[in-house]
C-alpha positions, 0 to 999 in steps of 0.5 A, a space after each residue: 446272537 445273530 451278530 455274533 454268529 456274523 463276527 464268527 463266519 468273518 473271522 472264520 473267512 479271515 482264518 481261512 484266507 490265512 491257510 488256517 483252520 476254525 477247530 473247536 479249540 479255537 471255536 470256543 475261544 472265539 466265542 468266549 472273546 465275542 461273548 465278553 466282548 467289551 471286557 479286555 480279558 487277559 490269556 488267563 481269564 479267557 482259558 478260565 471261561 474256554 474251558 468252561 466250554 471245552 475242558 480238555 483244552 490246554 492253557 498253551 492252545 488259548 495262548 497259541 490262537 490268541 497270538 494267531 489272532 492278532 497276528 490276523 488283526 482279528 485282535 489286538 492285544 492291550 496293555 494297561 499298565 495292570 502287568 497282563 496282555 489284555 485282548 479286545 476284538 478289533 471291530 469289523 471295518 475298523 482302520 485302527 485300533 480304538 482307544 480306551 477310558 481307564 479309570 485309576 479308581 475302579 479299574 474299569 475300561 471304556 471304549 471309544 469308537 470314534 478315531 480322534 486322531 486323523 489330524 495329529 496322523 496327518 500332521 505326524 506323517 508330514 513333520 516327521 516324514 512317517 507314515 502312520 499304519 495304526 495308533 493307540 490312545 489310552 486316557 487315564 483318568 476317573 470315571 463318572 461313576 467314581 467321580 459321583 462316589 467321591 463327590 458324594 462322600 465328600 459332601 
């Protein structure tokens, strides 16, 4: 709970350095967003959760502070081939965006912290004259929990 109290002040700060506000409408949204932090809600599903917490919110203030939020790098905004924008909490720190396990059975979405990709930047920006500002990486494949179901019922 403490961290989380520490992610809303930075965010807060960021919002700040941006000429903008923390009102309660975007208060709350923020904290459904930390509190489901590892789920990748879409707009929807977070307006559903926000306004358990705040009722009288709009469904156009929720999508307005999460395009104002990833205009701030405070989010990214995801897409996994599911037709819905998903947003995930860009870590503190982080110089890129992380990348994602998405398993084609279950629908389950893990993360990986670690930036895999220095290299294959290093090499981009050299052979092709590009300077790389971020990446996105998505492995599509079966989890480890499908692949024991399976597995399983094969047998």
């Amino acid at each position: 709970m403490e961290q989380q109290g520490l992610a809303l002040q930075r965010i807060k700060d960021q919002l700040h350095e941006a000429n903008y506000k923390l009102t309660p409408q975007r208060e709350a949204t923020v904290l459904v967003l930390l509190e489901n932090e590892k789920d990748h809600l879409s707009a929807e599903e977070i307006y559903m959760l926000v306004k358990l917490k705040t009722p009288d919110i709009g469904l156009a203030t929720v999508y307005r502070t999460l395009e104002m939020l990833t205009e701030l790098n405070v989010l990214d905004k995801v897409n996994f081939n599911d037709g819905l924008s998903r947003y995930d909490m860009r870590k503190e720190g982080a110089k890129h965006f992380h990348h994602h396990l998405l398993c084609l059975e279950c629908g389950n979405i893990d993360e990986i912290e670690e930036d895999l990709l220095g290299d294959v930047e290093k090499i981009v920006e050299t052979n092709f004259c590009f300077k790389v500002t971020d990446h996105r990486l998505t492995f599509h494949g079966i989890c480890q929990s499908c692949q024991e179901k399976n597995k399983s019922s094969v047998e």
